[in-house]
SERO-4910 file (N, C-alpha, C, O; in steps of 0.05 Angstrom, whole numbers):
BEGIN
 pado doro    nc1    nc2    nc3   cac1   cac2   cac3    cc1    cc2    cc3    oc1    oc2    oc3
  Unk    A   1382    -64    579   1364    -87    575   1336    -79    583   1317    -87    569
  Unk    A   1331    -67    602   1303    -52    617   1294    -34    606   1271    -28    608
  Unk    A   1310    -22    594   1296      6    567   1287    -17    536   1265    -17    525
  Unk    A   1301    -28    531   1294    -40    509   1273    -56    519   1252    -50    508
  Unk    A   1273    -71    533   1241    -91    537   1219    -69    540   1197    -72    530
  Unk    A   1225    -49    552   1199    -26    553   1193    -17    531   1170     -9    527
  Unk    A   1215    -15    511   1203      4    485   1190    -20    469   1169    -16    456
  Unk    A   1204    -50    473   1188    -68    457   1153    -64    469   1133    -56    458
  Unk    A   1160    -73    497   1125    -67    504   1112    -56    503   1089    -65    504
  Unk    A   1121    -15    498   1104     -7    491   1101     -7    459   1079      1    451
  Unk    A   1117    -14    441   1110    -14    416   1089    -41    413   1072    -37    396
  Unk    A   1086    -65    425   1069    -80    418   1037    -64    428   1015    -63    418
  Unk    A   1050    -54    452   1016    -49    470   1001    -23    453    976    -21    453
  Unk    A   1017     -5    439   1010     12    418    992     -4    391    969      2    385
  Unk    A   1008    -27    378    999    -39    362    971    -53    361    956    -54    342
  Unk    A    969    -63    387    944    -75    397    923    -53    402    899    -60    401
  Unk    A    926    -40    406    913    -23    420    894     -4    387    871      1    382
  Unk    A    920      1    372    919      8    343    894     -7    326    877      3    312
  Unk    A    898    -43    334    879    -55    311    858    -54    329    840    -46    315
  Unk    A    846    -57    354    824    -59    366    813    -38    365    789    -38    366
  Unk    A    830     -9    360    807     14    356    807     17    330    794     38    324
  Unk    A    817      3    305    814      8    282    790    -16    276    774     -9    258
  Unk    A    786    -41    287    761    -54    285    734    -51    298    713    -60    290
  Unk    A    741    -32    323    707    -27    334    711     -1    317    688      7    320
  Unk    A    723     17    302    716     34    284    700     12    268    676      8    275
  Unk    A    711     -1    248    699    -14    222    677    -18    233    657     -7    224
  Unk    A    672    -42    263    650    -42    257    616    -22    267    592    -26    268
  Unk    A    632     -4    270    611     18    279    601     35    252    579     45    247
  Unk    A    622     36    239    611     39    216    595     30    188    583     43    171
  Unk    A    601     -4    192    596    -22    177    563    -34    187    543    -36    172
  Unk    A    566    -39    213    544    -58    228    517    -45    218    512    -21    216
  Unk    A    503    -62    213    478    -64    201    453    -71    218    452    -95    219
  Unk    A    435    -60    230    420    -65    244    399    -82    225    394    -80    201
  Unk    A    385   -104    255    373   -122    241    347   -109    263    347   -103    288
  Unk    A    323   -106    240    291   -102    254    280   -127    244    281   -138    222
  Unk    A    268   -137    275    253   -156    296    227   -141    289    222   -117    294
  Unk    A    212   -161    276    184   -159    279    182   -176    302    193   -197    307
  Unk    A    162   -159    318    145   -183    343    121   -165    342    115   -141    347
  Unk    A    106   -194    332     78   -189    342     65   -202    361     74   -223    369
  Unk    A     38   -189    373     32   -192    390     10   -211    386      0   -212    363
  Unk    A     -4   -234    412    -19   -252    397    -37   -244    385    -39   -253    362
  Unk    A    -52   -227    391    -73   -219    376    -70   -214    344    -89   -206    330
  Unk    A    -49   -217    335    -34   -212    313    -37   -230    296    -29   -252    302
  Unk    A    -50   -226    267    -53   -247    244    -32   -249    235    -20   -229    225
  Unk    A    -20   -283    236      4   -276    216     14   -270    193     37   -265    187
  Unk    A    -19   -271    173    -14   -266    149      1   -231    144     20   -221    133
  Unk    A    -20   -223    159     -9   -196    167     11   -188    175     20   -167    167
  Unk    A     25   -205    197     54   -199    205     70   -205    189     93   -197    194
  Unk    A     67   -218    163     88   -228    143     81   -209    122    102   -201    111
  Unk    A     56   -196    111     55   -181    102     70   -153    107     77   -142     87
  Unk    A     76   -139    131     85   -119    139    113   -134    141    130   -119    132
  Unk    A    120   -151    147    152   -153    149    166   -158    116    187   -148    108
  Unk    A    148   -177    101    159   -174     67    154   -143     61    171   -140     44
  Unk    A    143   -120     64    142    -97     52    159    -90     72    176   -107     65
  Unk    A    167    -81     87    201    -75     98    223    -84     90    244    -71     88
  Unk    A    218   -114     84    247   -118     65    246   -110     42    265   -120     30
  Unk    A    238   -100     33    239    -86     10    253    -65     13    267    -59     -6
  Unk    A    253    -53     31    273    -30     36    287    -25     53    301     -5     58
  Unk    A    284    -49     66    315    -56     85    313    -90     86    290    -97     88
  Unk    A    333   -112     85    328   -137     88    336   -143    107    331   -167    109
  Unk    A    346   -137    125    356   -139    154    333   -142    165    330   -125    182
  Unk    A    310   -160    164    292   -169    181    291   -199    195    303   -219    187
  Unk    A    276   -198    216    268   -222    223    243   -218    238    239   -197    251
  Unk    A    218   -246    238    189   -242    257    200   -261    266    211   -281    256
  Unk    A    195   -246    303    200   -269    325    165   -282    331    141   -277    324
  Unk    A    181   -298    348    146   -312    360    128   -288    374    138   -269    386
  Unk    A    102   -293    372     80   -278    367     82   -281    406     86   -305    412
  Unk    A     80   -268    426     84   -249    457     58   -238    469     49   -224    451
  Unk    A     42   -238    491     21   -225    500     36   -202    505     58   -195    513
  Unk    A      7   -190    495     14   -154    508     15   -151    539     -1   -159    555
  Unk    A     44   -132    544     37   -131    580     16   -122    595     10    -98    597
  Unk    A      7   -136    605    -18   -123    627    -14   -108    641    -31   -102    657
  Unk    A     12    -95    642     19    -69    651     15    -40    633     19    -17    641
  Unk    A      5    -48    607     10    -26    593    -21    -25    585    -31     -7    572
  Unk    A    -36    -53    598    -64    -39    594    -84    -15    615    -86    -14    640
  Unk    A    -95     -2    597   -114     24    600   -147     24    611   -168     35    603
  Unk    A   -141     11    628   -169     -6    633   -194     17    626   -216     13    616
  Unk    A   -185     42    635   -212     68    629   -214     66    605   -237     62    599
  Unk    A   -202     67    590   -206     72    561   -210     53    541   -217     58    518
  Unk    A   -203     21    557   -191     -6    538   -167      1    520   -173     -4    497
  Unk    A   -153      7    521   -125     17    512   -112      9    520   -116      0    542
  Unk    A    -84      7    504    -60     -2    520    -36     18    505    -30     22    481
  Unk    A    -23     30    534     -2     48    533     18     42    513     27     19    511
  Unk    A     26     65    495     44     53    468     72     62    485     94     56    475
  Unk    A     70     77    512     99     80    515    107     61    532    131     57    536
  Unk    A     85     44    548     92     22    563    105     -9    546    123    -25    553
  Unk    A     84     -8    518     91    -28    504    135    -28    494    154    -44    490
  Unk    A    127      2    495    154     12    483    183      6    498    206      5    489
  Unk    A    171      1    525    191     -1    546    205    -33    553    227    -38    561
  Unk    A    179    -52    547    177    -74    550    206    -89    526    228   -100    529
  Unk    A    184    -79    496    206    -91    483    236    -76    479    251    -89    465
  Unk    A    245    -51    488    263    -39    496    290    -57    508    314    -60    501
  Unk    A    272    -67    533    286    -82    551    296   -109    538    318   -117    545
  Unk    A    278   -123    518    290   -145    509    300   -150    483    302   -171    471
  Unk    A    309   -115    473    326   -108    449    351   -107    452    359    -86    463
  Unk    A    372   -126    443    405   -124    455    408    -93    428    393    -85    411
  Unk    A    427    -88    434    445    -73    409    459    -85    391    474   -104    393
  Unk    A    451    -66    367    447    -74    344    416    -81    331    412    -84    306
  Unk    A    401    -83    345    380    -90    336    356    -78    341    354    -79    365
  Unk    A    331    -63    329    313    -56    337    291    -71    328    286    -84    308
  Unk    A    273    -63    360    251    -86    355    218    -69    343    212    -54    361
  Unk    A    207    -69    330    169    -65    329    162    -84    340    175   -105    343
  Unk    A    132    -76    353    118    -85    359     90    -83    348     82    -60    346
  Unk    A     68   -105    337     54    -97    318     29   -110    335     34   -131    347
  Unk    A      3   -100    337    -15    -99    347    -40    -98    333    -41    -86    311
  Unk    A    -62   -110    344    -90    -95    329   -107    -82    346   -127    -69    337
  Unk    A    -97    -84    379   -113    -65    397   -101    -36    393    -81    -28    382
  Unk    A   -123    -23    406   -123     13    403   -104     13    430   -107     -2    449
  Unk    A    -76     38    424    -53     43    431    -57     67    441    -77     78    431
  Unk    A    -44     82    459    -49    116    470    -26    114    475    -11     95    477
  Unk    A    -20    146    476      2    162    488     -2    185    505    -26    187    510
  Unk    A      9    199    513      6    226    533     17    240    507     38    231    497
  Unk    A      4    264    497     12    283    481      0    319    486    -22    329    482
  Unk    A     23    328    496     13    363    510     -1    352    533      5    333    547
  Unk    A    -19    366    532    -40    366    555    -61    343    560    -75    341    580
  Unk    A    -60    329    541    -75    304    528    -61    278    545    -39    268    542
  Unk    A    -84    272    564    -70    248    582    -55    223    563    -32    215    559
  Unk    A    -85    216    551    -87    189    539    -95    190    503   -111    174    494
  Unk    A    -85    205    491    -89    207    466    -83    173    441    -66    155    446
  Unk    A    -95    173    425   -104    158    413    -80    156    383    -81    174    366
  Unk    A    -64    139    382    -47    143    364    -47    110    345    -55     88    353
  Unk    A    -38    116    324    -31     87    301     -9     77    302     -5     56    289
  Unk    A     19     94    322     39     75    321     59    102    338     53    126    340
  Unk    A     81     87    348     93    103    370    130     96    355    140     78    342
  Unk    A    139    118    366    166    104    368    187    138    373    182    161    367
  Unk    A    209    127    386    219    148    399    249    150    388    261    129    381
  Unk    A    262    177    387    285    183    365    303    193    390    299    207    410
  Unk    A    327    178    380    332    148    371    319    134    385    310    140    408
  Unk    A    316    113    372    311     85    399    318     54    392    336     51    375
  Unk    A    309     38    400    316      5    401    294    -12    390    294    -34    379
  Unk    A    268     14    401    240     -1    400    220     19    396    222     42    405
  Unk    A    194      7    378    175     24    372    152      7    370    156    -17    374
  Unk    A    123     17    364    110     -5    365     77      9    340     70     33    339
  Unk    A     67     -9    326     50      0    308     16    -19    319      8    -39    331
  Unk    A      7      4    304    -30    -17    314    -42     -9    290    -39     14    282
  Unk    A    -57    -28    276    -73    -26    253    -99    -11    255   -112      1    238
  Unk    A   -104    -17    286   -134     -7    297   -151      8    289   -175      3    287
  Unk    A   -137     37    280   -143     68    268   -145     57    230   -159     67    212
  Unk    A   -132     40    231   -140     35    195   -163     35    180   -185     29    188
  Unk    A   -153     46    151   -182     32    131   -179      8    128   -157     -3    126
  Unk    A   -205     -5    127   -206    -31    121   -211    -38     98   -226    -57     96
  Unk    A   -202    -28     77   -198    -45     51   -172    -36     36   -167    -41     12
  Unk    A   -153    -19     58   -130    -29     50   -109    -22     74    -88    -10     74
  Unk    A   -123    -34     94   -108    -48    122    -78    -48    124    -63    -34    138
  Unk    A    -73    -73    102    -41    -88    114    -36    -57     97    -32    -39    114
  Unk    A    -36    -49     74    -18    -20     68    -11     -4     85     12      2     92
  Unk    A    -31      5     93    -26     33    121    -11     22    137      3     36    152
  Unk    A     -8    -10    139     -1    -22    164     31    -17    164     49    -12    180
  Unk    A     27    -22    140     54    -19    127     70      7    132     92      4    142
  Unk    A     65     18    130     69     46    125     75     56    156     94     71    162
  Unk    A     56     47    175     57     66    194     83     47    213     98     55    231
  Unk    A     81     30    205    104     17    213    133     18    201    149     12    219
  Unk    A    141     23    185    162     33    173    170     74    178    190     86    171
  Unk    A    149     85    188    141    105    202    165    107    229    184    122    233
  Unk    A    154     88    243    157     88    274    191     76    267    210     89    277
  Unk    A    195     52    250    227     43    252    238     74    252    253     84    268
  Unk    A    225     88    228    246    116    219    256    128    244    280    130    249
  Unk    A    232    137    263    247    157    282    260    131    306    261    136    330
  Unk    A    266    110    298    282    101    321    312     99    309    329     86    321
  Unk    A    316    110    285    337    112    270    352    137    278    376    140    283
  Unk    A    326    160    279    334    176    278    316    208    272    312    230    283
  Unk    A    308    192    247    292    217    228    268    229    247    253    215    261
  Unk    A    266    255    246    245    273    249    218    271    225    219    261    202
  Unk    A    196    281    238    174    285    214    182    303    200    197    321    209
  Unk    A    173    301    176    176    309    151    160    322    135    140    310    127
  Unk    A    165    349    127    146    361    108    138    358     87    122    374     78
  Unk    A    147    336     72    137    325     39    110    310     47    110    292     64
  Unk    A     94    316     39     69    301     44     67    265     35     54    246     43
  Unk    A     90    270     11     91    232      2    101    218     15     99    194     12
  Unk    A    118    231     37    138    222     47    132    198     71    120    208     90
  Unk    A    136    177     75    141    159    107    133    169    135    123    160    155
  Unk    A    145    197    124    157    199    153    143    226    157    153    245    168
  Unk    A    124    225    149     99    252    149     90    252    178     96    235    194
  Unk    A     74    278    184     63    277    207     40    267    205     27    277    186
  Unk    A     28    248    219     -2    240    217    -23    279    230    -43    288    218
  Unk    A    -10    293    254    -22    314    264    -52    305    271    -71    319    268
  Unk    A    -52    274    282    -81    255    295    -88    250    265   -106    234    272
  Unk    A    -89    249    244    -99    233    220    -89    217    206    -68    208    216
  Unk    A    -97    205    182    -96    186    172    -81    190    144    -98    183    127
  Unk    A    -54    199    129    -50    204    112    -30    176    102     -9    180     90
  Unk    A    -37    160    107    -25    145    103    -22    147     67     -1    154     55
  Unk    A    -47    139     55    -48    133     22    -42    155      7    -53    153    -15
  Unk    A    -26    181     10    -16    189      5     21    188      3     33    202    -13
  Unk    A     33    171     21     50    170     29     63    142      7     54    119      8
  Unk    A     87    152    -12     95    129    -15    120    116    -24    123     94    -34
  Unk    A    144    143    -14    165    136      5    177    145     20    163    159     35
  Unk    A    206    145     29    219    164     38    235    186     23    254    182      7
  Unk    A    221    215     31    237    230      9    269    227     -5    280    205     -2
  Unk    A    279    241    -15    297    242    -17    322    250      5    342    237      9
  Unk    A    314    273     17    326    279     45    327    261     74    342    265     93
  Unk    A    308    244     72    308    223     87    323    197     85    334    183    101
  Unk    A    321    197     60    334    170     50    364    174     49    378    153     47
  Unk    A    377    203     49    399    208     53    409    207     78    432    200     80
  Unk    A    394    214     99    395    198    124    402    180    134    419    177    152
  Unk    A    383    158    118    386    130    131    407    118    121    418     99    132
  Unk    A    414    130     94    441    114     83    471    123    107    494    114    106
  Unk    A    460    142    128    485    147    145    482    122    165    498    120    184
  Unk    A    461    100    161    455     86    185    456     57    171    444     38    180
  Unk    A    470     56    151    471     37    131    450     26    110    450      9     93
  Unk    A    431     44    119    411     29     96    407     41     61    400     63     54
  Unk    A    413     26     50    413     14     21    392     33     11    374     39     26
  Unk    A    392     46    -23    371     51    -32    377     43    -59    398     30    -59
  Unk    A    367     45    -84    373     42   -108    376     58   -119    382     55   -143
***
């Protein structure tokens, strides 16, 4: 009677054990990350809806949260700057999983790059990550929300995953401190084969 109740228990505890690792499979493979626009006040919203409708376009898994002051921890008082890896940490912390957040800005952003304390960058984001953050600041101004665009769908890439990229049309180009944005105008082909490992959709 004591051998049979044990083989029943372990055949149920096998069974259970069977569908719970066959559903956190499914959904590790299935789950779809949703990108959180948050901008910061300084942030126009026409602009923040502008850069979040040109992301759904190529991923719809979006949402813009309410517009957040920038931390006064991540400002640069020598320079008037505010730290892009401080910003990065902030919204880090209030990114659950599953979800990554941008952060979109119009003040001038720095990073530490080589030997370069406080270098001067258009948008930050770290591979993988949760969180990244973009600034229009460095833009042309007569076609602003585009670049904006761009350098922000930039920064989601390497929190996906992707490395810069040698196609010059490509997203996910190296700026190397410049401005190539209007050259850029999508993700190559090799990239985009990428992201489809991370669920995202192409046509």
């Amino acid at each position: 009677m004591r051998r049979s109740s044990w083989l029943l228990f372990t055949l149920i505890f096998l069974l259970i054990f069977s569908c719970i690792d066959k559903k956190t499979s499914l959904l590790k493979n299935n789950k779809e990350a949703v990108i959180l626009i948050q901008p910061f006040t300084d942030m126009n919203s026409v602009t923040t809806k502008f850069v979040a409708d040109e992301i759904k376009k190529i991923y719809p898994h979006v949402k813009i949260l309410d517009a957040i002051d920038l931390p006064k921890s991540a400002y640069y008082k020598d320079r008037n700057r505010y730290r892009a890896d401080s910003i990065i940490k902030l919204l880090r912390q209030k990114t659950e999983e599953g979800f990554v957040t941008i952060g979109l800005t119009t003040k001038d952003i720095s990073t530490t790059k080589g030997t370069i304390k406080d270098f001067g960058v258009m948008g930050l984001g770290y591979r993988p990550g949760r969180s990244c953050v973009a600034s229009n600041f460095r833009l042309n101004k007569n076609n602003r929300n585009e670049q904006f665009f761009k350098v922000a769908i930039h920064e989601i890439g390497h929190t996906q995953g992707l490395e810069h990229c040698p196609e010059k049309s490509c997203f996910m180009r190296d700026a190397e401190g410049k401005n190539h944005t209007d050259d850029e105008t999508d993700f190559c082909t090799d990239c985009k084969n990428f992201l489809k490992t991370k669920n995202w959709k192409f046509d």
